[in-house]
N, C-alpha and C positions, 0 to 999 in steps of 0.2 A: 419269399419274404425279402432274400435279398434286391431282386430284383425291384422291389415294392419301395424301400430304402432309397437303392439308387434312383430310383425317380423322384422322389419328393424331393433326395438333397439338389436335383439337377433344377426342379424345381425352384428351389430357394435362391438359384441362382440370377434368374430371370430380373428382368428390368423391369421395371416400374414406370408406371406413366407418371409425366410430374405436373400435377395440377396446380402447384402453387406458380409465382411470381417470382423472374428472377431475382437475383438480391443485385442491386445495383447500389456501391457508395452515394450516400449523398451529395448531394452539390454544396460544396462552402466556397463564399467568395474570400479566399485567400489573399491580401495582400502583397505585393511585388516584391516589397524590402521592409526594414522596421523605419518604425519614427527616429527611433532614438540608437539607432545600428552604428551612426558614423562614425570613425574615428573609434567604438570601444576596441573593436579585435579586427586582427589583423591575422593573412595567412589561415590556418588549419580550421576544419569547418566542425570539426569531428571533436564527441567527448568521450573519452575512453571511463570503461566501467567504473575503474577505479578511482573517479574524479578527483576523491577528497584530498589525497597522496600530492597534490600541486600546492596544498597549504603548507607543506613540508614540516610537517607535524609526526613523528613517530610516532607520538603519546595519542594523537588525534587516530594515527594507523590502526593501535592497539585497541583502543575502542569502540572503532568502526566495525574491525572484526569479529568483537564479542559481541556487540549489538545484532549484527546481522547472523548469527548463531545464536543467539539465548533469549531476543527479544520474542517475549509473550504475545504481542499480536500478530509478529510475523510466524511464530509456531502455530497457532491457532486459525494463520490465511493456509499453512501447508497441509492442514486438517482437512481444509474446504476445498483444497484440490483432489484429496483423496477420496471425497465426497461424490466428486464432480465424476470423475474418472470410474467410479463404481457406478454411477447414473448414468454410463455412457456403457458401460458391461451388459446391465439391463437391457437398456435401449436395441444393443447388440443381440441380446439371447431370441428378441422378438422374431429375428429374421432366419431363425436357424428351427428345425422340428423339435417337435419336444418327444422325447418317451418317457413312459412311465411302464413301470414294472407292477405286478399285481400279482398274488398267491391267498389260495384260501383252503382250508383243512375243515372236515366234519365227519360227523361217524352217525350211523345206525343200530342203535342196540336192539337186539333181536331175544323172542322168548319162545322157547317150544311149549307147547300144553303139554300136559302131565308132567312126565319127568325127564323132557326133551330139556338140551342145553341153553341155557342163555349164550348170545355172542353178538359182538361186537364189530361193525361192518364198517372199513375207514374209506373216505372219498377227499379228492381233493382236486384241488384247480390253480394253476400258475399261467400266467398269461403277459403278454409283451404288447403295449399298443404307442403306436409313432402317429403323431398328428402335425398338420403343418398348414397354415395359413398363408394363402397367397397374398402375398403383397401388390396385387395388380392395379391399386391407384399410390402407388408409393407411400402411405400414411405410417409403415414401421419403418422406413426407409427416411421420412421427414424426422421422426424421432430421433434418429441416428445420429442423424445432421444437425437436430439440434441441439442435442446432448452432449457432440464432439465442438461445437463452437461454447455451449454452455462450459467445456474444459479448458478453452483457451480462452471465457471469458476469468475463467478463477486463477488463471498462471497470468493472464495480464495484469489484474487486478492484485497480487501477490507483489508483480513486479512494483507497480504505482507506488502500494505501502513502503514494501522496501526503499525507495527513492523518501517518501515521506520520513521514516526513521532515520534514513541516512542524514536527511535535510536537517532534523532535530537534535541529532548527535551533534553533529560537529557546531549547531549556532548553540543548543545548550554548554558545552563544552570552551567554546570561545568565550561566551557571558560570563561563565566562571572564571575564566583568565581574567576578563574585563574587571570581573566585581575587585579579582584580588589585584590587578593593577590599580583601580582605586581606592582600595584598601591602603595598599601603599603609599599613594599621594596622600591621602590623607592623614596618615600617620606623619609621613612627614610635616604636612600641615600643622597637626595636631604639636609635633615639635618646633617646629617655628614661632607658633604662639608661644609655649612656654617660654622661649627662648627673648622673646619681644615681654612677658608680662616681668620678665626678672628686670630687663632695662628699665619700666616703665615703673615698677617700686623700687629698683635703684633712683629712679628721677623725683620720683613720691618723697621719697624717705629725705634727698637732697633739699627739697623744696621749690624743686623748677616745675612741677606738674602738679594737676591735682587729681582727687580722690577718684574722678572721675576716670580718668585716663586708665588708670588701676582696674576698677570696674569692670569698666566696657572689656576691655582683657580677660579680665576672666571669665566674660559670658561668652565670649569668642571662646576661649577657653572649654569652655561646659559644651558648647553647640558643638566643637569638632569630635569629642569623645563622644557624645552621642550621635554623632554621623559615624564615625568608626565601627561603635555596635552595631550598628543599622546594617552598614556594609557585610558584618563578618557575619548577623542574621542572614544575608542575600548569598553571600557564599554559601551558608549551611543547605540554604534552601536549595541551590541549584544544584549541591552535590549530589541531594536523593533525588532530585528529579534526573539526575546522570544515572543514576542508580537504579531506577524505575524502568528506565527504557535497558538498560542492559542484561534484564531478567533480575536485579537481585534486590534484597532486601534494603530500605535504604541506609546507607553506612557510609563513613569517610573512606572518601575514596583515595588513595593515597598517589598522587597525582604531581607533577612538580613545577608545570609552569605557572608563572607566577604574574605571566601577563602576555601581551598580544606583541611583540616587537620583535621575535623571533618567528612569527608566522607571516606565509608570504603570502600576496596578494596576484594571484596568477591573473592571467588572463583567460578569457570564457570562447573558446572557439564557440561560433556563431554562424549557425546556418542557416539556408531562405525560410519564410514561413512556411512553406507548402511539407517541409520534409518534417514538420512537426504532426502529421499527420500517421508517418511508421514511425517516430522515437518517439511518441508519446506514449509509456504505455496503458493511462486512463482512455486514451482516445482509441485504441486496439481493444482495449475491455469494451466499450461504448460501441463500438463494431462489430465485434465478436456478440454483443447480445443483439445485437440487427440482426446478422445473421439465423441466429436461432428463433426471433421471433418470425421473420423469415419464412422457416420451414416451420411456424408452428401453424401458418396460413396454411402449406400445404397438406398436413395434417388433418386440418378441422376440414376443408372442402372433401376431404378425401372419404368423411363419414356419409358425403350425400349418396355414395356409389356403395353396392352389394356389398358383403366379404366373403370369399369362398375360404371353406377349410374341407383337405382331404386329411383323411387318418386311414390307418388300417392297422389290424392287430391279431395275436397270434394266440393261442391257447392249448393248453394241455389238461384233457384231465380222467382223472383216473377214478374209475366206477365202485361204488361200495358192493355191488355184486360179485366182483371177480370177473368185469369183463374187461374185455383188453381197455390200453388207455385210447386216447380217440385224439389226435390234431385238430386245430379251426383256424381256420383261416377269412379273416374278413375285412371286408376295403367300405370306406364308407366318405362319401364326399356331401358334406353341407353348405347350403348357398342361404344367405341372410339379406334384406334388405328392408330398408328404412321404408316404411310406409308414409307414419303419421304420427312424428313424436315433437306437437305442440311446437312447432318453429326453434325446437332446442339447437339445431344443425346447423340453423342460419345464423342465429342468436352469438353461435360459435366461431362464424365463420365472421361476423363480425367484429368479437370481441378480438380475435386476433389481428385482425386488421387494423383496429385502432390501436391497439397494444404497440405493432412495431412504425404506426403514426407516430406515437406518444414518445418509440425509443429513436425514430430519428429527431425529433426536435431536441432532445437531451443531447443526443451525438451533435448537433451543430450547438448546443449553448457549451458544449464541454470543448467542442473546436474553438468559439471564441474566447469564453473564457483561457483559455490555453496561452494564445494570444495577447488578450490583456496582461496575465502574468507576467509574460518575457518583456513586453512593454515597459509594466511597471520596475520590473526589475535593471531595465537596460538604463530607466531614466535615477533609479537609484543610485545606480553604478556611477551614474557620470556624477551626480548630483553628490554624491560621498566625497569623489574624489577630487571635487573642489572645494568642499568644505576642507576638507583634510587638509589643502597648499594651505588653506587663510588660515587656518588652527594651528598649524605649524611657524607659520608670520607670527600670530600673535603670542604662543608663548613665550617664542623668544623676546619679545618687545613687553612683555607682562615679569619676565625673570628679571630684566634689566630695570623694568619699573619698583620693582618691588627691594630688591638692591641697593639701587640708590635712594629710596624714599626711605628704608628702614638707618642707614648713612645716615641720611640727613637727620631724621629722628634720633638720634643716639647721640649725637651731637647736637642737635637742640635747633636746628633751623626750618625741620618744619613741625605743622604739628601734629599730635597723634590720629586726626581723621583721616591727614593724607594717608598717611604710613598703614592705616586699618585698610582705606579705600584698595591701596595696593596690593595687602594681603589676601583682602578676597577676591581681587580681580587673576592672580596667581594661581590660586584655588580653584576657581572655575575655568580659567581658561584651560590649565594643566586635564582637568575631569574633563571638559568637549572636547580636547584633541585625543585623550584615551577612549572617550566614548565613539567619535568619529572614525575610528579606526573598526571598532566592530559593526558601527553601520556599513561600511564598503563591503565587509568579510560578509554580513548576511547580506545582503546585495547579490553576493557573487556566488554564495550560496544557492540565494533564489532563483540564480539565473544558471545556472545549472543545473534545479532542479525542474524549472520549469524548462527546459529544452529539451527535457527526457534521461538528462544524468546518464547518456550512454549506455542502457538497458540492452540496447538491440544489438550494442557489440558487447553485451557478455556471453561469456558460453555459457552462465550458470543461470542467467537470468531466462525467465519463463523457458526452463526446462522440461528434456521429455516432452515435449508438445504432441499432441495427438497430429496424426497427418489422415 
């Protein structure tokens, strides 16, 4: 029996013919450099893991950390790799023997005529059988392969989200700075009028103005308080959606910045297009399932050919007569092949061919798309950061208008449309130079999360990878 063991495991060792097609990367026409590359980054090519840490954000630190710990979807991707990795166990058991154990117990009851004894005659049977299917057109062997890339499609795909979360934390996170830096302009806004409606019923009450001037102030007046609310509705809102992504219930979050002026605007190491091809890791998922459909070509051709299974197995059993027990020993080798099952084989073999058709053309629209991202993102970047100089021009040239026109109103030389016109020219320019400032940040966001957020230099990122 031993002997009978060691050949089957020597058996399972055997190679495999491989009927399928090799996996060869797709062809993408890659472009040489970006559109819009010049002049953004300079020097270093490389994004380290911990990208977000360049915002120089502690607070942003702090919630980075919990997110990528407590968030709900990213617990629920590290379910799917546990999944994966037990579909890859199976996969695994096909290529190894199987044994099964078996025991069975029964009796004879016996009766003498007359006044002979009854009695009762025990028999029973234990038996050991090892069976083992050769894998001689590789088809549990294609399983294997495809199961172990189906596990580094689930850890790449883990990583992608993670990069998504991260992307979400820190631009939810910024908005809220933002709302509550316009919170604050507008507050002051909201006191500037008050501060202009006391002159202008001082001017009222004198008789150098009239009813009107009064008026119009206070629906200025009424409109800023209800943008205030509005505002500190937008704050509330974006707290729980801060809240939502960090696993918890939503609640105020007790937070302390107060707006975006203390966050810094780094620069986005920028590397050629071609190398978005390993730091992306949607584009490795998109790969990683090539591959497996891949071997699931090999698979399905591999049902046109026989399957051999040997077993053999061993048995004990012991006689209800009283005669000795008896050994068995038996080997049994089965050979199976496909006759005639209605073109199902073919049917198969081409469903899988179209299948990893269907996943290379996804793999090249997820390379472009990839692509267009960083594009978009590069032309954000520039496109913020000039808005930003002319936002910064004008408020200062809108502080000084508003200055002197409320001057000259208070003293009576001009009239109250200028001095209105000024107010809300103050107002708006002050809110697009604080909104401008979060466009650059998701900008830079995006453009770190489309170059791959430095995934592939984490050690924690799509860990444990099957090899």
């Amino acid at each position: 029996m031993k002997k009978t063991l060691a050949a089957l495991l020597l058996l399972s060792t055997l190679t495999a013919c491989d009927l399928g097609p090799a996996f060869v990367r797709p062809d993408t026409a890659m472009p040489a450099g970006w559109k819009k590359g010049d002049k953004i980054v300079e020097g270093e090519t490389t994004i380290n893991a911990d990208w977000w840490r360049n915002f120089k954000s502690a607070e942003l630190d702090a919630l980075m950390t919990e997110a990528l710990a407590q968030n709900l979807d990213l617990r629920a991707s590290l379910a799917r790799i546990r999944q994966s990795r037990a579909s890859l166990k199976i996969a695994d058991s096909l290529l190894l023997p199987t044994v099964e154990g078996s025991a069975s117990t029964g009796g004879t009851e016996t009766r003498a005529n007359g006044a002979g004894r009854d009695g009762w005659l025990s028999s029973g049977r234990a038996g050991l059988d090892v069976s083992y299917e050769l894998d001689l057109f590789g088809a549990n062997r294609a399983g294997v392969k495809s199961a172990k890339a189906l596990v580094r499609n689930s850890q790449y795909s883990h990583d992608a989200l993670a990069l998504i979360v991260m992307s979400d934390v820190a631009k939810i996170y910024f908005q809220m700075l933002n709302l509550r830096e316009r919170q604050g302009i507008a507050e002051r806004n909201l006191k500037n009028i008050g501060e202009v409606l006391k002159v202008a019923q001082a001017r009222f009450d004198a008789g150098s103005t009239s009813a009107i001037d009064v008026s119009r102030q206070k629906t200025e007046l009424a409109n800023s308080r209800a943008s205030v609310a509005a505002l500190k509705n937008q704050v509330n809102a974006t707290e729980n959606a801060l809240s939502v992504l960090l696993g918890r219930a939503p609640q105020d979050l007790a937070l302390k910045g107060r707006g975006l002026s203390r966050i810094a605007t780094p620069k986005v190491p920028l590397s050629q297009p071609a190398s978005i091809l390993t730091q992306r890791p949607d584009i490795k998922a998109a790969e990683a399932g090539l591959i497996s459909a891949n071997a699931d070509i090999t698979a399905a051709r591999a049902a046109f050919f026989p399957s051999v299974n040997i077993g053999a197995g061993i048995g004990l059993a012991v006689s209800p007569f009283g005669g000795p027990a008896t050994n068995s020993l038996s080997l049994l080798a089965s050979l199976v092949a496909p006759i005639f099952n209605g073109g199902r084989i073919a049917v198969g073999v081409d469903r899988a061919t179209a299948r990893e058709l269907e996943l290379v053309e996804n793999y090249r629209l997820t390379v472009l798309t990839s692509l267009q991202e960083i594009e978009n993102a590069l032309s954000a970047v520039k496109a913020a950061k000039t808005r930003q100089a002319n936002f910064a021009d004008a408020v200062k040239e809108a502080q000084k208008t508003y200055e002197l026109s409320r001057g000259l109103y208070e003293a009576g030389s001009v009239d109250y449309q200028t001095m209105l016109e000024a107010e809300r020219s103050l107002l708006s320019t002050n809110d697009n130079y604080a909104s401008v400032k979060l466009e650059l940040l998701n900008a830079q966001i995006d453009l770190y999360r489309s170059l791959g957020g430095g995934w592939v230099n984490n050690p924690n990122a799509a860990a444990n990878k099957t090899k």
